[in-house]
N, C-alpha and C positions, 0 to 999 in steps of 0.2 A: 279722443281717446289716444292714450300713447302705443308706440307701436307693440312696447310690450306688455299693454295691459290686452292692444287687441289679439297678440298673441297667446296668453292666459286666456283668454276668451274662445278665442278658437280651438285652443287644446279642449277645454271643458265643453265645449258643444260638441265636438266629434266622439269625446269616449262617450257621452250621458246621448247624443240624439243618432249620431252618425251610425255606431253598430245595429240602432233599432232598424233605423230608415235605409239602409244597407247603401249609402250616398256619402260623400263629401267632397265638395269643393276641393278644387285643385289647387286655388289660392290658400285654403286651411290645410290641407296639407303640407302644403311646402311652407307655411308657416311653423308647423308642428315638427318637420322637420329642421328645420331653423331653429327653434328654439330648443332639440335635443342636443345639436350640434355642438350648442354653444355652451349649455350648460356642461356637457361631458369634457370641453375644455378646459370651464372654469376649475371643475371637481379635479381634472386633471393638475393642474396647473397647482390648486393648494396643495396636491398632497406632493409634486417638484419640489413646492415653497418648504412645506413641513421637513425635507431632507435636510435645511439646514440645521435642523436639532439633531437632526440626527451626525451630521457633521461636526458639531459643537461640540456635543457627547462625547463621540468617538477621537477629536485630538485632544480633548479634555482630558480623556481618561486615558491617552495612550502620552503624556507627557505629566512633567510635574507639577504637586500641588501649586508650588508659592508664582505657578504660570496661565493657573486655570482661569481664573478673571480678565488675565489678557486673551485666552483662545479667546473668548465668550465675546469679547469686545470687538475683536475682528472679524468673528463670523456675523457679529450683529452689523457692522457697517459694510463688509462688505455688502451686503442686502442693501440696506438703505443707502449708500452711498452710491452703488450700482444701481440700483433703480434710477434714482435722479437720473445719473448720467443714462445710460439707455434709453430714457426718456429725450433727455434732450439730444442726443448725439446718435448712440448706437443701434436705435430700430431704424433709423433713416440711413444710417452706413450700409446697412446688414439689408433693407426693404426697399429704401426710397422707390420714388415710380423710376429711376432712370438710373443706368448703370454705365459705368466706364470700361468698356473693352470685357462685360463679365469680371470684373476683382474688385468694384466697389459701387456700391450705389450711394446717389444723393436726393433730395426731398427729402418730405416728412418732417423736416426733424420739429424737436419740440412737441414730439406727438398728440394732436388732434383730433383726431377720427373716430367716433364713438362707435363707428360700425365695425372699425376693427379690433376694438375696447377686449373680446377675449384675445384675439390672436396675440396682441402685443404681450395683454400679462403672460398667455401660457410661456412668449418667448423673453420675456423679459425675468423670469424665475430659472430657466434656463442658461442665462447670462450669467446670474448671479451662483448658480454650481462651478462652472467655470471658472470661476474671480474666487470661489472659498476652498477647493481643492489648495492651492498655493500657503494656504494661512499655517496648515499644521505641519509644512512640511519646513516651513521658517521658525517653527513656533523654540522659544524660550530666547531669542538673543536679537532680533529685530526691534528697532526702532517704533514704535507705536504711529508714529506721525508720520513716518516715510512709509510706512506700510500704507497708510490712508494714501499719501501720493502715488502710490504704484499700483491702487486695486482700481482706481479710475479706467487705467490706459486697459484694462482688460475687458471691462463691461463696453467701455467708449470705443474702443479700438480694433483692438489684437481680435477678441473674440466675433466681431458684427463683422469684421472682414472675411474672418471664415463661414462666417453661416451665409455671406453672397455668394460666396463661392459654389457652397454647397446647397441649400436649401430656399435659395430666393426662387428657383428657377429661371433665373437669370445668367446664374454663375457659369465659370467656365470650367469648372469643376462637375458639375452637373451633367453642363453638356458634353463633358469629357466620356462619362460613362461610373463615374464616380458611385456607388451607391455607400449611405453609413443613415440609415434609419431614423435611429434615436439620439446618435452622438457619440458612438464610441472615440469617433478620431475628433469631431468637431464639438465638443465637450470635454471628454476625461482624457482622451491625446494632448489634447490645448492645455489643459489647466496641468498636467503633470510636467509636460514639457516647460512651460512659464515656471513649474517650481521648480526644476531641477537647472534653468538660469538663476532662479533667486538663492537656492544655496549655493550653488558655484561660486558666486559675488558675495554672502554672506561667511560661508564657511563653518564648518561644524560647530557644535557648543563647548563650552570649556567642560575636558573629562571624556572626553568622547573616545578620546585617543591617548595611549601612552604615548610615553619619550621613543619607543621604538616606532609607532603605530601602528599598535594594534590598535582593533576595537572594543571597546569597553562598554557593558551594557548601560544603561543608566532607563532603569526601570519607568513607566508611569507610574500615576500614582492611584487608578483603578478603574480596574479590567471592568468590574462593575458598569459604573458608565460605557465604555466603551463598548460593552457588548450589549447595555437598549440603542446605545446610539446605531449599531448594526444594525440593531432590527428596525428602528426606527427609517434605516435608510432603506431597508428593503420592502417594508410596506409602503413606503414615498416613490420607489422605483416603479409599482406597477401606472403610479402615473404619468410617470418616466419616458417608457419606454410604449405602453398601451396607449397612454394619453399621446404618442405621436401620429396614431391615425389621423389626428385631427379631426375625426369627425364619429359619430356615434351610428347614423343612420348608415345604410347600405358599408360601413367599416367590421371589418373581422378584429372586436377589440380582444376575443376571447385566446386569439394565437398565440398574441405576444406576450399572455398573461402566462400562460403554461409555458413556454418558453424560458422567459424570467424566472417563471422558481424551478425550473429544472437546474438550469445554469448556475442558480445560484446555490441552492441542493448540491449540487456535482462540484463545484468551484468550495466549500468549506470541505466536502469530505476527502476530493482530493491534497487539498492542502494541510488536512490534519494529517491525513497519513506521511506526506511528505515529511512534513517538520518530525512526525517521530521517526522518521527515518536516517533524518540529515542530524538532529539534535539530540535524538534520543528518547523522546520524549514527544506526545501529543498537543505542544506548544498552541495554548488560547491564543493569543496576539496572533500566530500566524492564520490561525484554523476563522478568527473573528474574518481578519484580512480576507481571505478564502472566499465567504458569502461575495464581500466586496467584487473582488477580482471575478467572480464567475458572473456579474452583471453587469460590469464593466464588461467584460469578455462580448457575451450577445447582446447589447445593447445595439450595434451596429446592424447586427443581421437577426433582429427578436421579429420581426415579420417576415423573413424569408426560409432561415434555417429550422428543420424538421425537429420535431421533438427529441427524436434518438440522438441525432447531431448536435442538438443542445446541451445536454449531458456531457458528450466528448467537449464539446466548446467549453463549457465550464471548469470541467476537469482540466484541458491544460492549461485554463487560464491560471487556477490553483496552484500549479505545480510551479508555471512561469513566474508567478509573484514572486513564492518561496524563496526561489535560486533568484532572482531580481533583486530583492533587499539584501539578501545576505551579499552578492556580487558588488552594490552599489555600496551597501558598509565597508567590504574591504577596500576599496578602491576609494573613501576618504569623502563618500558624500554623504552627508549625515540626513539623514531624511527621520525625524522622532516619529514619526507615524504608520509610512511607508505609502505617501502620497504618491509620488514619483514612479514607483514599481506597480502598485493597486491600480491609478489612474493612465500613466503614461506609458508603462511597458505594455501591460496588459491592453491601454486603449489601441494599441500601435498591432497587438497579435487580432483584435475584434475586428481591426478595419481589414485583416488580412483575411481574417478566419469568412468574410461575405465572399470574398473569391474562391474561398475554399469549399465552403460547407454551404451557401447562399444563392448559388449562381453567377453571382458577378463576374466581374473580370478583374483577372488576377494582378495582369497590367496595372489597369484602370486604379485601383485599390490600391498598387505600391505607389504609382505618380502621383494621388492624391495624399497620401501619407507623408511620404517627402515632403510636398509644397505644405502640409500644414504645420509638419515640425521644422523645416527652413524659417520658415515665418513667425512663426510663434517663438522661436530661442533667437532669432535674432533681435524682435523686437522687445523680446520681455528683457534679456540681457542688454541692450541697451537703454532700457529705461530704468535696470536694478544697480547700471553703472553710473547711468545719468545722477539718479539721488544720491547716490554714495557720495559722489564728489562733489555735489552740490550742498547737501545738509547733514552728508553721512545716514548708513544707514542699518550701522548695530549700536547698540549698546555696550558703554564702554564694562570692563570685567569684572568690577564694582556691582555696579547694577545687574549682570547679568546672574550673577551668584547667591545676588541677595533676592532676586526673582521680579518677573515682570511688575507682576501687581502692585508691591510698594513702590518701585522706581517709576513705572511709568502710571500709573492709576491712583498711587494713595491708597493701597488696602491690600489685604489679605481674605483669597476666597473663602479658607478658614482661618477665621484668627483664632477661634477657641486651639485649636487642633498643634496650630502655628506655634501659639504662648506656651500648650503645655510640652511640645518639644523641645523648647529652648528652656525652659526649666528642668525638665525632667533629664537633659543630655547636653547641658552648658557647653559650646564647642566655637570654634573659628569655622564661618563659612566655606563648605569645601564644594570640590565639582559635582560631584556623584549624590552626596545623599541631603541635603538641605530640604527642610520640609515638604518630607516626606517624599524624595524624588528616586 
């Protein structure tokens, strides 16, 4: 009999005989415990996986139509294509049995090991958050092809090197006094920071900017999506952020669950009021962001900080986004989403906010911060410079105008929608409003 079928076995003899006979085995137990473990991984883990719709949605809807087909295409490979690599490279970086000085481990690779079969996927959908933060903050003027070269070095690379640091127990980071739970800095720090090298090297979209530069809005093309794609990422987060006990038996999942929707409760409503304050107005895009930024915000300290705390964490997470994109827009970096400010500013206040509101050390918490955005903008900026000059890595202003889909894909996410615009309003393609932008 297989070990999991004698586990099946063991579960159903302990509920059906065990509570009669007021007995069971120690061995059935701690098989029973094993296979809760494992399961509340796995359930963990899919609803990680399922944030990439929610991802999809969300730059989907916060950029333009005639570009929706390409978000959809890079949030799909980033997944599969990071998986591969993770597989073969980046859980042996990040895990291997042996480490170099604490900054990188080696074995494993090519992953094997059916016994660690949940650990890897929980951390291997984790990878791939990481590697799709980046897609929408590049989204409408990058290269399709060089984007596939650049989302490798993040699942393989950039990203396995921070989670030895941080979460092998091996790392030097760890042993430093480091604490970040879920991933505020070793997640959404990582993947904001890698975007805000990729638009530095990339550079805003055409329209972005007048002749004087300023900034000019250039609408998505619907809030609709964008705002299931929020909730879809906020229902994915409880397994996020709960699903990093890692374990179900003797784990308090129930903390980090309350934690999470306070935060992120506190993180939309302070940032609606924000934006009416700053804008005038109760601004959606920002208030959507808001949920975001308040789970970014505790993700890091979603097991340690106190419920009341959470609230506050949320809230300036909220306010910090706000003044973050609007500060990043004047200053000339074009982020269509507000990946950069949601993920990176915010992940950089969550890793702070464990020293604050968490216990940690406050030390502890700035030196780990530093050493993860050192390393992540050096690396990701050298490898968005590396393609540039190797295959190039925008699209010439042809293409970027007439929209991803047809130039780099062959199609139109809507062609109905598409056709009856250019009939109903015959025009020369311009920066700002081309189907539907």
């Amino acid at each position: 009999m297989s070990r999991r079928a004698t586990t099946v076995a063991g579960l159903a003899a302990f509920l059906i005989v065990g509570p009669a006979a007021g007995v069971a085995s120690a061995q059935t137990v701690g098989e029973v415990a094993t296979a809760a473990n494992e399961m509340w991984l796995i359930i963990a883990g899919v609803l990680v996986m399922f944030m990439q719709a929610g991802f999809t949605l969300v730059e989907a809807g916060f950029t333009r139509a005639k570009n929706a087909g390409n978000i959809i295409m890079k949030n799909l490979m980033d997944f599969a294509v990071g998986g591969i690599v993770y597989w073969a490279i980046g859980f042996g970086l990040a895990y291997g049995g042996s480490t170099i000085g604490g900054y990188v481990a080696y074995g494993d690779f090519f992953f094997n090991d059916p016994t660690l079969a949940s650990a890897w996927f929980f951390q291997v959908v984790f990878a791939a958050t990481a590697a799709t933060i980046v897609s929408g903050a590049v989204a409408g003027r990058v290269k399709f092809a060089s984007y596939l070269i650049y989302t490798p070095f993040i699942t393989g690379l950039i990203y396995p090197v921070v989670t030895h640091w941080v979460w092998s127990g091996q790392g030097w980071l760890s042993d430093l006094g480091y604490v970040d739970f879920a991933g505020s800095g070793v997640v959404h720090m990582l993947g904001g920071v890698a975007a805000l090298a990729g638009v530095l090297v990339i550079g805003p979209r055409i329209g972005k900017y007048d002749a004087a530069g300023r900034p000019q809005a250039i609408p998505g093309h619907s809030l609709t999506l964008g705002a299931l794609g929020v909730f879809i990422l906020w229902f994915g987060w409880y397994g996020f952020n709960a699903g990093s006990t890692l374990a179900s038996v003797g784990a308090d999942i129930a903390f980090p669950v309350v934690t999470t929707t306070l935060a992120a409760c506190a993180g939309a409503t302070a940032a609606m009021f924000t934006s009416w304050w700053v804008v005038g107005k109760p601004d959606v895009g920002f208030t959507l962001n808001g949920v975001l930024a308040g789970l970014v915000g505790i993700t890091a300290g979603a097991d340690s900080i106190g419920f009341s705390a959470s609230i506050v964490v949320g809230a300036i997470a909220g306010v910090i986004m706000v003044f973050s994109v609007i500060g990043l827009e004047r200053a000339g970096i074009d982020d269509p989403v507000g990946a950069i400010s949601v993920h990176g500013t915010v992940g950089l206040f969550g890793v702070l906010a464990v020293g604050v509101f968490g216990g940690g050390n406050l030390l502890n918490q700035t030196i780990g911060a530093a050493a993860i955005i050192t390393w992540t903008f050096l690396t990701s900026y050298l490898v968005f410079k590396l393609v540039d000059r190797l295959v190039g890595i925008r699209v010439t202003p042809e293409e970027e105008l007439a929209g991803l889909d047809r130039t780099e894909h062959g199609g139109d996410a809507y062609p109905e929608f598409v056709f009856q615009e250019q009939v109903a309003q015959p025009r020369d393609l311009d920066p700002v409003g081309s189907n539907g932008g």
